[in-house]
ZAMARGU-4260 file (C-alpha; in steps of 0.2 Angstrom, whole numbers, plus 5000, padded with zeros to 4 digits):
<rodrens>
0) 4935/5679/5117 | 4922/5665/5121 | 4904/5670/5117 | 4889/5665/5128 | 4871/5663/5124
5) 4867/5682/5130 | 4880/5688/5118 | 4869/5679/5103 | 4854/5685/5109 | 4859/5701/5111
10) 4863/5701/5092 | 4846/5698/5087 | 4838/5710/5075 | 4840/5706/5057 | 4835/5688/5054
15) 4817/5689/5058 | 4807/5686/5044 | 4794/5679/5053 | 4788/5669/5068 | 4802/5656/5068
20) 4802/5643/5084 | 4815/5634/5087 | 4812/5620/5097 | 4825/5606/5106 | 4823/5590/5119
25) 4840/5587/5124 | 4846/5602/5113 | 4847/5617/5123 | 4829/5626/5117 | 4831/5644/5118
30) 4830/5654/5105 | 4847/5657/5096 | 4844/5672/5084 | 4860/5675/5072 | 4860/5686/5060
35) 4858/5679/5042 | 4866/5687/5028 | 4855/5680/5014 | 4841/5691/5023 | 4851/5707/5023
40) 4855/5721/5008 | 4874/5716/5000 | 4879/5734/5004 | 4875/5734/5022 | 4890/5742/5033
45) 4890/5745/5050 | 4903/5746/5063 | 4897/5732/5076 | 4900/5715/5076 | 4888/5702/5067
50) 4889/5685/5071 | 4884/5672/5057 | 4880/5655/5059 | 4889/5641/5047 | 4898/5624/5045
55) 4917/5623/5052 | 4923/5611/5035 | 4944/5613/5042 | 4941/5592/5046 | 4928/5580/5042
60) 4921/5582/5061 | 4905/5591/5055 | 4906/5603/5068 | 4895/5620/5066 | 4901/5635/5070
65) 4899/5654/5072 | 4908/5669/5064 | 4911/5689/5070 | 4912/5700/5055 | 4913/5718/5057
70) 4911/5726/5042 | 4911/5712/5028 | 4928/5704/5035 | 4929/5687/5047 | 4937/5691/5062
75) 4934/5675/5073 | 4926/5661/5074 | 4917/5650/5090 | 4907/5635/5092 | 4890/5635/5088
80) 4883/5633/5105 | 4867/5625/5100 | 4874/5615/5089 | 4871/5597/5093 | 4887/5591/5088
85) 4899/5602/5098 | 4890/5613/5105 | 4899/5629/5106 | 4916/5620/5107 | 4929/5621/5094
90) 4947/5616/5090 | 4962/5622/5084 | 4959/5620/5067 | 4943/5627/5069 | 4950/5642/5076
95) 4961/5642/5060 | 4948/5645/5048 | 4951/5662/5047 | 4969/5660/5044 | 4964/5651/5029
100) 4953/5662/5021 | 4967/5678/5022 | 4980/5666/5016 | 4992/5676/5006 | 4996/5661/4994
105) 4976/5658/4989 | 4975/5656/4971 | 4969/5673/4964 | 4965/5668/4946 | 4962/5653/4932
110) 4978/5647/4926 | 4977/5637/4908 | 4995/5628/4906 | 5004/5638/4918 | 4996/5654/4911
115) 4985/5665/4920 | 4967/5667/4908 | 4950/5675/4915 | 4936/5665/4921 | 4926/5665/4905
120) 4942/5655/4895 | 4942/5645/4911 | 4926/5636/4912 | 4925/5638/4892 | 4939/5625/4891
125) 4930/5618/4905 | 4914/5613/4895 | 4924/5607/4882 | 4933/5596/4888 | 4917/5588/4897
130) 4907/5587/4882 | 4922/5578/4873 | 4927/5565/4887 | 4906/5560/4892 | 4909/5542/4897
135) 4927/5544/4903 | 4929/5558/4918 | 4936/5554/4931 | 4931/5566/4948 | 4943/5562/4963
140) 4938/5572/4978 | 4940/5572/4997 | 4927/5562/5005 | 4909/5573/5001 | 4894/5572/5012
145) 4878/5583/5011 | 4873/5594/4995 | 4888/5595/4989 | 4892/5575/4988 | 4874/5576/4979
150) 4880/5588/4967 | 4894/5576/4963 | 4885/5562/4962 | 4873/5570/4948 | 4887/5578/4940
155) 4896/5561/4938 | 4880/5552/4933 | 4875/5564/4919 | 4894/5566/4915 | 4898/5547/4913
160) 4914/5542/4922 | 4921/5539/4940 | 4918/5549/4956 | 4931/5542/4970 | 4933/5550/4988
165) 4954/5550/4994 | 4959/5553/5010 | 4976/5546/5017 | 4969/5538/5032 | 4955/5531/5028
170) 4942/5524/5040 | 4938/5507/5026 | 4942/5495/5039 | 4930/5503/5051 | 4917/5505/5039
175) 4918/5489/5036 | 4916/5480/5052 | 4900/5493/5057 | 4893/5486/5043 | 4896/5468/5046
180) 4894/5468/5065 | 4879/5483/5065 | 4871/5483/5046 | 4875/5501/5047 | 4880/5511/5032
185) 4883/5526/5044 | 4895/5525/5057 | 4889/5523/5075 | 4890/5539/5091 | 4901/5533/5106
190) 4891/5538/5122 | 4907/5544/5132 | 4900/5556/5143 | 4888/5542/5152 | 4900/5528/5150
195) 4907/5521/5168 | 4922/5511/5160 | 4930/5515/5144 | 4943/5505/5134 | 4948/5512/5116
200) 4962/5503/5105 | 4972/5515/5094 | 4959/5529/5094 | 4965/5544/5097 | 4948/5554/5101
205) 4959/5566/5112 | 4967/5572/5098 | 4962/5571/5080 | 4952/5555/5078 | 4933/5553/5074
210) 4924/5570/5080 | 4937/5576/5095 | 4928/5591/5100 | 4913/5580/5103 | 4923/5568/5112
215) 4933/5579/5122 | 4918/5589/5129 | 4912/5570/5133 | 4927/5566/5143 | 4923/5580/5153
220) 4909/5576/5158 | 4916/5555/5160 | 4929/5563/5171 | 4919/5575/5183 | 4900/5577/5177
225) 4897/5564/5192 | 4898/5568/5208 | 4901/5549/5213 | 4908/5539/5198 | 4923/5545/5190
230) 4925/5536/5176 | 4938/5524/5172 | 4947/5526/5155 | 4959/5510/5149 | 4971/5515/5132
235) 4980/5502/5122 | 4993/5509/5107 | 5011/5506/5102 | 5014/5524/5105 | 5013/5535/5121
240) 4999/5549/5112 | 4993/5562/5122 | 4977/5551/5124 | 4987/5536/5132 | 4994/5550/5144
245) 4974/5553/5148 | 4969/5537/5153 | 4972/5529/5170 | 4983/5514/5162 | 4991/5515/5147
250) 4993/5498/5138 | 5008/5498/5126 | 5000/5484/5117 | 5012/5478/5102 | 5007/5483/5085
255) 4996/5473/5074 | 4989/5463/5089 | 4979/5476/5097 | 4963/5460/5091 | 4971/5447/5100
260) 4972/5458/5116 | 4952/5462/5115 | 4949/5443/5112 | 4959/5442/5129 | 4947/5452/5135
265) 4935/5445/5127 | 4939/5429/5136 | 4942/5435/5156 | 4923/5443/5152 | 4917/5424/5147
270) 4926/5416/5158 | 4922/5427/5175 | 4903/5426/5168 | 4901/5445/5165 | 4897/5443/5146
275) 4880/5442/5140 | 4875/5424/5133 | 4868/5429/5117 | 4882/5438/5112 | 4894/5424/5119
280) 4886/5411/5107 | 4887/5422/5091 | 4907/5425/5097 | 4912/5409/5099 | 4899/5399/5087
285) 4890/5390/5102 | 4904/5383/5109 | 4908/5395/5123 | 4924/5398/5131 | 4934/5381/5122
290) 4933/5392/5106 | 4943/5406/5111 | 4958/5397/5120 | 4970/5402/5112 | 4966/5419/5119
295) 4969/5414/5138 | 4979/5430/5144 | 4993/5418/5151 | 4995/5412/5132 | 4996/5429/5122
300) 5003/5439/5134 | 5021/5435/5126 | 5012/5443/5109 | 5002/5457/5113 | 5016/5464/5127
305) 5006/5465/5142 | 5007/5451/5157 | 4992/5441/5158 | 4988/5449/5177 | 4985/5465/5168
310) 4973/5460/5154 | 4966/5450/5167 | 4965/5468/5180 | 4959/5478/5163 | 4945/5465/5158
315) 4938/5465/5175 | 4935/5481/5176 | 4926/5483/5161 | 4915/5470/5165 | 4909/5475/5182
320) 4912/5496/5180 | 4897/5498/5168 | 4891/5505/5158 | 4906/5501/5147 | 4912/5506/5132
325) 4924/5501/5117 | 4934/5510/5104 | 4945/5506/5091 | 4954/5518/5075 | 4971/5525/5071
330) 4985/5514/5070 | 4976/5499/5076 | 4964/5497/5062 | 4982/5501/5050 | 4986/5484/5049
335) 4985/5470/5036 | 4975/5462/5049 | 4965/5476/5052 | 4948/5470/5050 | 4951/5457/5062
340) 4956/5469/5075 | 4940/5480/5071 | 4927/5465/5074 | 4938/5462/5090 | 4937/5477/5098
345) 4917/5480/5093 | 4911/5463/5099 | 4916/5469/5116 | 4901/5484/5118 | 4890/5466/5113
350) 4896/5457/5127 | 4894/5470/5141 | 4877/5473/5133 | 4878/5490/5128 | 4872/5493/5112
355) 4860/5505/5111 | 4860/5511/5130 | 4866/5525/5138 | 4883/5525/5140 | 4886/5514/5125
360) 4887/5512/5104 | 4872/5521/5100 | 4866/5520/5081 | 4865/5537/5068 | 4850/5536/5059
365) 4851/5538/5040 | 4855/5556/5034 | 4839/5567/5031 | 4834/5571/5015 | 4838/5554/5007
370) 4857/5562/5005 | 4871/5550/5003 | 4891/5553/5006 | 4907/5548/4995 | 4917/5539/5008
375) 4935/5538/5007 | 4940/5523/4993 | 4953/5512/4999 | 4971/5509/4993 | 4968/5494/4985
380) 4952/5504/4972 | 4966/5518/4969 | 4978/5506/4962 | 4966/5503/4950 | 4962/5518/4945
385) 4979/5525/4943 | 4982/5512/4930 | 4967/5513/4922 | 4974/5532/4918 | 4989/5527/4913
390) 4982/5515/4900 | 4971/5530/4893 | 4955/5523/4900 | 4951/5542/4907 | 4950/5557/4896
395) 4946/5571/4908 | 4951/5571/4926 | 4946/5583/4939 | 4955/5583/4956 | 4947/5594/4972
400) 4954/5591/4988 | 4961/5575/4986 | 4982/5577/4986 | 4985/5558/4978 | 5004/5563/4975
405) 5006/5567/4992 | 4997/5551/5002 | 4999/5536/4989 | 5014/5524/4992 | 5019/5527/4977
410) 5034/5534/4967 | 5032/5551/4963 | 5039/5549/4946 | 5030/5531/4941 | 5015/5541/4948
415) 5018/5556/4934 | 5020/5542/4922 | 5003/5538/4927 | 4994/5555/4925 | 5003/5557/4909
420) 4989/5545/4902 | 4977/5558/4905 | 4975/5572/4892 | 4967/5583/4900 | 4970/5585/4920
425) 4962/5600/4930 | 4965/5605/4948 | 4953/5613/4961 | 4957/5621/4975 | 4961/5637/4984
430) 4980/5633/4988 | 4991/5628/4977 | 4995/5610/4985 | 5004/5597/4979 | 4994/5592/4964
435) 4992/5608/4957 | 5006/5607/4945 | 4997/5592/4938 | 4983/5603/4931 | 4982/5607/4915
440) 4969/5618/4920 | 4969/5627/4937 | 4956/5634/4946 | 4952/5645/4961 | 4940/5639/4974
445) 4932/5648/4986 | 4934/5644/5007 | 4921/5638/5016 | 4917/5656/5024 | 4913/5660/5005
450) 4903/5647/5000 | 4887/5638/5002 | 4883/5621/5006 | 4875/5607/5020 | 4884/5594/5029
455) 4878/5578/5041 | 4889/5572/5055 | 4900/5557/5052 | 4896/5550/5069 | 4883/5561/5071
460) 4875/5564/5089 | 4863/5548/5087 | 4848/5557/5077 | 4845/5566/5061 | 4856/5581/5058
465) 4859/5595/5044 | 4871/5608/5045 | 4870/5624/5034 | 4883/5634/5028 | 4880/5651/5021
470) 4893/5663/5015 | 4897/5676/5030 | 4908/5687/5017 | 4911/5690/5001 | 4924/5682/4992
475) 4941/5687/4998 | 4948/5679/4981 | 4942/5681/4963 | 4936/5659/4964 | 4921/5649/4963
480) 4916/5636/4975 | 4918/5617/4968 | 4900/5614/4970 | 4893/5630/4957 | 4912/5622/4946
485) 4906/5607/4942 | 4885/5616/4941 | 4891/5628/4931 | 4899/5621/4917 | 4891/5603/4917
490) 4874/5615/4914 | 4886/5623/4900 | 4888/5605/4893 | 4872/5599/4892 | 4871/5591/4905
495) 4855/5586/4915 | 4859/5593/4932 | 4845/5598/4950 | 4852/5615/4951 | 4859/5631/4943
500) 4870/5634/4960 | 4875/5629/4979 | 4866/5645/4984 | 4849/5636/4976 | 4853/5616/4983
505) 4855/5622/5000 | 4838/5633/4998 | 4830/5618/4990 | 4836/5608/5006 | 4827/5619/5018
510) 4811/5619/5006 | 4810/5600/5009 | 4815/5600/5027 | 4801/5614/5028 | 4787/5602/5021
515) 4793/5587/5033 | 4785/5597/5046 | 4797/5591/5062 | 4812/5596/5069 | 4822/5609/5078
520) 4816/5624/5069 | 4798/5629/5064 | 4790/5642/5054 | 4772/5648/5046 | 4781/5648/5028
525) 4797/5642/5019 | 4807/5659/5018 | 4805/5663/5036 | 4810/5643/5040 | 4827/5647/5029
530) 4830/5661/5039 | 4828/5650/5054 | 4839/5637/5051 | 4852/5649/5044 | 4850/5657/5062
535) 4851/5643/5072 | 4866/5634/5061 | 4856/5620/5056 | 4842/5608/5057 | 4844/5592/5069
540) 4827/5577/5075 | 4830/5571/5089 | 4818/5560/5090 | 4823/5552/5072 | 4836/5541/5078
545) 4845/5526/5074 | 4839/5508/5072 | 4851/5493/5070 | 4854/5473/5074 | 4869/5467/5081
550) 4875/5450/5074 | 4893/5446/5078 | 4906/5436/5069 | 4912/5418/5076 | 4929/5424/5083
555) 4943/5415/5071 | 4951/5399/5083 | 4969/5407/5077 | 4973/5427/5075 | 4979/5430/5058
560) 4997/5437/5062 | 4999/5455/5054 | 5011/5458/5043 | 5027/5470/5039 | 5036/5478/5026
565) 5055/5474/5031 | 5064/5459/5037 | 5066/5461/5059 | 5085/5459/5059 | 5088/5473/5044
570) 5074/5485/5051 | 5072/5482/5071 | 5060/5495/5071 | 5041/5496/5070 | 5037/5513/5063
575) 5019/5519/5070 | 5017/5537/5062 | 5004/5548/5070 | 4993/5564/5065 | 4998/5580/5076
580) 4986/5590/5081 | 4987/5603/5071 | 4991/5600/5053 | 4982/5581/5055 | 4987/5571/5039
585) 4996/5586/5031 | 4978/5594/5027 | 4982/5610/5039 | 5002/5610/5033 | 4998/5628/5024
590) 4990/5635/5040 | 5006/5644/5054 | 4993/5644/5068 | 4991/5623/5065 | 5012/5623/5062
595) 5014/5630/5077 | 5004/5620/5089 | 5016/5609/5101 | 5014/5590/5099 | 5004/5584/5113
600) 5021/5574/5123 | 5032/5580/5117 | 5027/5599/5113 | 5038/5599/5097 | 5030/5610/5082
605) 5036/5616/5065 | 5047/5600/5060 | 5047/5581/5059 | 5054/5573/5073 | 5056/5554/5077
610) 5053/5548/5094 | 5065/5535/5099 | 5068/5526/5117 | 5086/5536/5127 | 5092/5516/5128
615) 5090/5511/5111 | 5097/5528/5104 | 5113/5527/5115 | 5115/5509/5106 | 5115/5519/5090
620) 5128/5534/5097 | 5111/5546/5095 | 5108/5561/5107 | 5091/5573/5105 | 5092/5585/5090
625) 5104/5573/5081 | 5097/5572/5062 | 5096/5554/5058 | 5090/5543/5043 | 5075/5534/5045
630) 5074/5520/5034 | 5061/5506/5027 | 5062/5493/5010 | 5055/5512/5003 | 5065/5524/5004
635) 5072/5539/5019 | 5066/5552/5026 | 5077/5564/5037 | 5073/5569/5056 | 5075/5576/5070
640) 5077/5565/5086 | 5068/5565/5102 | 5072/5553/5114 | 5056/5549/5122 | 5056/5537/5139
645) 5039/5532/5138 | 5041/5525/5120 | 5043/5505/5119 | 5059/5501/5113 | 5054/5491/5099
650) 5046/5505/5091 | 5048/5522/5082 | 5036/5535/5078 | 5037/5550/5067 | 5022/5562/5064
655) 5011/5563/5047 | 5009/5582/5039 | 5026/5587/5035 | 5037/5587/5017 | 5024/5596/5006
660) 5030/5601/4986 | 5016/5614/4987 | 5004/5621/4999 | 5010/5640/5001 | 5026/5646/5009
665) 5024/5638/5027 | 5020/5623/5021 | 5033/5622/5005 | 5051/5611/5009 | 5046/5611/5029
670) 5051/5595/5034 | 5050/5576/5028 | 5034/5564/5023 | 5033/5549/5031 | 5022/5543/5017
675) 5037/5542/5006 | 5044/5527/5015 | 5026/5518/5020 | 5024/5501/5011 | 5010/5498/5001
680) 5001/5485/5011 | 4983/5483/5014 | 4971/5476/5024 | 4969/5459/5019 | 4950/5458/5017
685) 4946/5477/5011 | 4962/5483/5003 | 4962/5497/5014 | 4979/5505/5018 | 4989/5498/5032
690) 5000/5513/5037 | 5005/5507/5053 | 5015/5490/5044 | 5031/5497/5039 | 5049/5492/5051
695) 5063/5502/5048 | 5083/5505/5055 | 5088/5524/5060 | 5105/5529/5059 | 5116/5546/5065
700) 5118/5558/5049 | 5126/5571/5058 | 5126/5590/5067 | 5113/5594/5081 | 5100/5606/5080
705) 5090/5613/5094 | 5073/5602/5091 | 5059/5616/5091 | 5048/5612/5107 | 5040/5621/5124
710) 5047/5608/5136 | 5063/5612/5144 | 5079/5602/5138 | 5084/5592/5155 | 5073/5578/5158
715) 5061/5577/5173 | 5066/5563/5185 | 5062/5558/5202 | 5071/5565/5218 | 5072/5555/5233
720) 5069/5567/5244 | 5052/5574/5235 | 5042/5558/5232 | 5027/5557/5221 | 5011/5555/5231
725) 4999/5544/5220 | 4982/5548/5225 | 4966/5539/5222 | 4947/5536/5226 | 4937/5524/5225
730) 4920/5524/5218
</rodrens>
């Protein structure tokens, strides 16, 4: 059931404290009056609905939400349509937030060596163990942002110790080259919607990449929010994704030289004149087109896999179709040359001119409040840090969110080895993933429909933004959240910390965006103006945007050739894994709603598959729903086929998320982790993890199984008497 702005108004009633204005610009401006629960009696009952504003937390997208609850239990969950980020939108894995809080396999209670103890021994042993390690704790985390990364950070500080962030796929290589190109510590918001031409290089942003709500809405309007410009949209990746079947030409660029095709780009733009000159004397040092020769579209064709009239057709149009835009993530950045292909891409929004414009890369301003995140660490920092706790150097280490067994490239055993240098190990979480059994010390957290907190966007809409979360229902579980964890018992241990509880941070929060006096929500005093943004989902400036300075990096005279794990003649594959929609890197595994949502091409849920070309598998004696061995230098994995046609036949891909140890009953044994046979290379210059640099061979194991998919089982092919009709339309 989709919810409009009369539905929220109609609900009004129990948050008004006080005069509370809410005001917006660009944001719509009415008044969007939800119910609050921190203003309403804990033993209300009543038999209507109540919707509650709060933050979405199932991905790192930001998004805010809002929740129906009919008599203290979640019953769905919409897009906050005032909110700036999504507004009113939300995804599958939004939608499956309330299948996460009712999950049957939630932890109920502490468990201390396997043995269930109250919360009292719990956090006890807790406090112990953090006054006897101070100096050498170790806090490994998902990647934090808001109160809750402020929490850890002063936890760690007063503690002594480590805090590192860990996701699978990390987003170091883009970081990095923001940061290099832009002087930006926050990354930058993608104008979509108002962009003529766009030209995106491993992204995904019509699936699971970046903020895909946001961008989705955004193609929208790129597609039809003109009445005369339909916007143009170029894709280049290895893999036919659900976003290359979007755009209006697909580019099956080669992997690891998705770069060298934007310096071809790059060059046409020079060459024709439609570069800006600025941005052409930073690129190429002063020396103009002579320095990028050896990025003539007749001479990398052969590399990158597309002819040289195509790069040529591309690069045309995204010079003269402005504004234009370019993107670059995903398997493109997942190369030991990564870096390279990040600067690449980026320099091309310099030389169309569109930094900072409508329709362009448009800068975040620094997060409000002086709060800082805990981005991702890459693989190259967790290699140390696994051997600095097998050599003892970590007395206490607390893990939430982060499922290192899982994602490393590591053996499973030599990373037990590992751990075992640790004495003391304690795991947070509210399922019972894989690192679970690694905890000494287990303990229940709360979901995010429980809990408390604040979150920024990370790429935020282009101004200053705060979402709230409050806690629309009691605890479905007997467990904490990790922020009041770590508050708790490091004020049990003595140590110096901002607040007694999340509840408090986020109230303190709303204290200081009161006294700033701007904003989207105003009020005569501080309790009404909590009220207000706990209403209204949030608090968002948007006239506190983002400032930056673009100076570009002489382009290098030859591409650094990326490099693979397994010899060509003994693995003729390039294995390019991908997130599905639902279950992303493996994070949404425990969820059947996320399981079961079809792969965008080819609709297959529930299992790992490999996608593999009908010639190359009828060279290998394999027909679809054969179980074969796909195998790198690692190791194998076991999977399904499913010969795709569109796939090059050079490469292979097989989806992230599957082959869990742990992570509840849906989750447990259901088929294989591609992680387990990824090799441990990195980006050359920032360690980060190149996932998309592995070649393996696939052999025929033996009996056939119906894959589990929507589309039929005969494949669509052209009649000759009932021709496809393209048509088009010119701007």
């Amino acid at each position: 059931m989709g919810i409009t702005r009369r539905d929220l108004l109609k609900l009004a009633g129990a948050g008004a404290l006080g005069a509370i204005a809410f005001n917006g610009c660009r944001i719509p401006d009415k008044e969007l009056r939800v119910e609050s629960p921190v203003a309403l009696p804990e033993d209300t009952v009543t038999g209507r609905e109540n919707w509650y504003a709060t933050l979405c937390q199932q991905c790192g997208a930001g998004c805010g939400i809002v929740v129906r609850v009919i008599e203290g239990r979640a019953k769905k969950i919409e897009g906050n349509p005032d909110h700036p980020l999504n507004a009113g939108k939300t995804c599958a894995r939004g939608q499956a937030g309330v299948q996460a809080l009712y999950h049957p396999d939630r932890l109920h209670t502490p468990l201390l060596y396997g043995q269930p103890v109250d919360w009292e021994t719990a956090m006890g042993q807790l406090v112990s163990q953090i006054q006897q390690n101070r100096g050498r704790i170790f806090l490994a985390t998902n990647p934090l942002r808001g109160h809750i990364a402020a929490v850890a950070q002063a936890f760690i500080q007063a503690a002594g110790g480590t805090l590192m962030a860990y996701e699978p796929l990390e987003d170091t290589v883009l970081r990095t080259a923001v940061k290099r190109l832009f002087g930006q510590d926050t990354l930058p918001d993608y104008d979509i919607a108002h962009a003529r031409t766009v030209l995106s290089f491993g992204a995904g942003w019509l699936e699971t990449w970046g903020s895909p709500v946001r961008w989705g809405k955004a193609y929208g309007a790129f597609r039809q929010g003109r009445s005369v410009v339909r916007g143009t949209f170029f894709h280049a990746e290895p893999r036919f994704s659900l976003t290359s079947a979007n755009a209006d030409l697909w580019l099956p660029v080669r992997p690891g030289r998705e770069g060298v095709l934007a310096l071809a780009v790059a060059y046409v733009l020079i060459e024709q004149g439609m570069a800006s000159p600025s941005a052409t004397a930073q690129l190429t040092g002063g020396r103009g087109l002579s320095a990028l020769s050896a990025y003539q579209p007749e001479q990398v064709a052969e590399t990158v896999g597309i002819s040289a009239q195509r790069i040529r057709e591309v690069a045309e149009a995204f010079g003269s179709q402005r504004p234009s835009l370019a993107l670059v993530g995903g398997s493109a950045l997942a190369h030991t040359n990564g870096l390279f292909t990040a600067l690449a891409v980026l320099s091309l929004n310099a030389l169309v001119d569109n930094i900072g414009r409508e329709g362009g890369v448009r800068f975040n301003p620094p997060p409000p409040l002086d709060l800082s995140g805990v981005p991702p660490a890459p693989l190259a920092r967790w290699r140390k840090a696994l051997e600095d706790m097998g050599a003892g150097r970590v007395g206490l280490l607390i893990i939430r969110g982060a499922n290192l067994v899982y994602g490393l490239p590591i053996d499973p055993k030599e990373f037990e080895d590992l751990l075992n240098g640790v004495p003391f190990r304690v795991f947070i979480g509210s399922i019972p993933e894989d690192m679970a059994p690694f905890g000494d010390l287990v303990l229940p957290e709360l979901e995010p429909l429980e809990s408390w907190g604040t979150d920024w966007p990370e790429p935020g809409p282009g101004f200053q933004t705060l979402t709230f979360q409050q806690a629309v229902v009691r605890p479905f579980r007997d467990g904490k959240s990790f922020g009041d964890i770590l508050l708790e018992a490091g004020r049990s241990a003595g140590l110096n910390l901002p607040w007694q509880s999340m509840r408090e941070a986020v109230q303190d929060g709303a204290r200081r965006l009161f006294a700033l006096g701007r904003g989207s929500v105003r009020a005569g005093d501080e309790a009404s103006f909590l009220t207000g943004v706990l209403q209204r989902g949030g608090w968002w400036d948007t006239q506190a945007q983002g400032q930056g300075r673009v100076t570009l990096e002489r382009a290098p005279a030859t591409p650094p050739a990326p490099q693979f794990a397994g010899e060509e003649g003994e693995f003729p594959f390039h294995l390019v894994p991908f997130t599905p929609l639902g279950i992303h890197d493996g994070r949404g595994a425990h969820l059947p709603w996320l399981q079961a949502i079809p792969d965008g091409t080819t609709t297959v849920a529930w299992q790992t598959w490999v996608e593999i070309h009908p010639e190359r598998a009828k060279e290998l004696g394999i027909a679809e729903g054969d179980w074969v061995e796909v195998t790198s230098p690692r190791g194998s994995i076991r999977a399904l086929a499913y010969l795709h046609p569109a796939i090059p036949p050079e490469v292979v891909a097989v989806p992230f998320g599957f082959g869990h140890a742990g992570m509840g009953r849906w989750a447990n044994g259901r088929g294989a982790n591609v992680f387990r046979i990824l090799a441990p290379l990195t980006d050359s210059e920032t360690g980060a993890f190149a996932w998309s640099a592995t070649r393996v061979r696939i052999r025929r194991l033996g009996p056939r199984q119906r894959i589990p998919k929507f589309e039929g089982t005969v494949l669509p092919v052209q009649l000759e008497e009932r021709p496809i009709i393209l048509i088009t339309r010119e701007a």
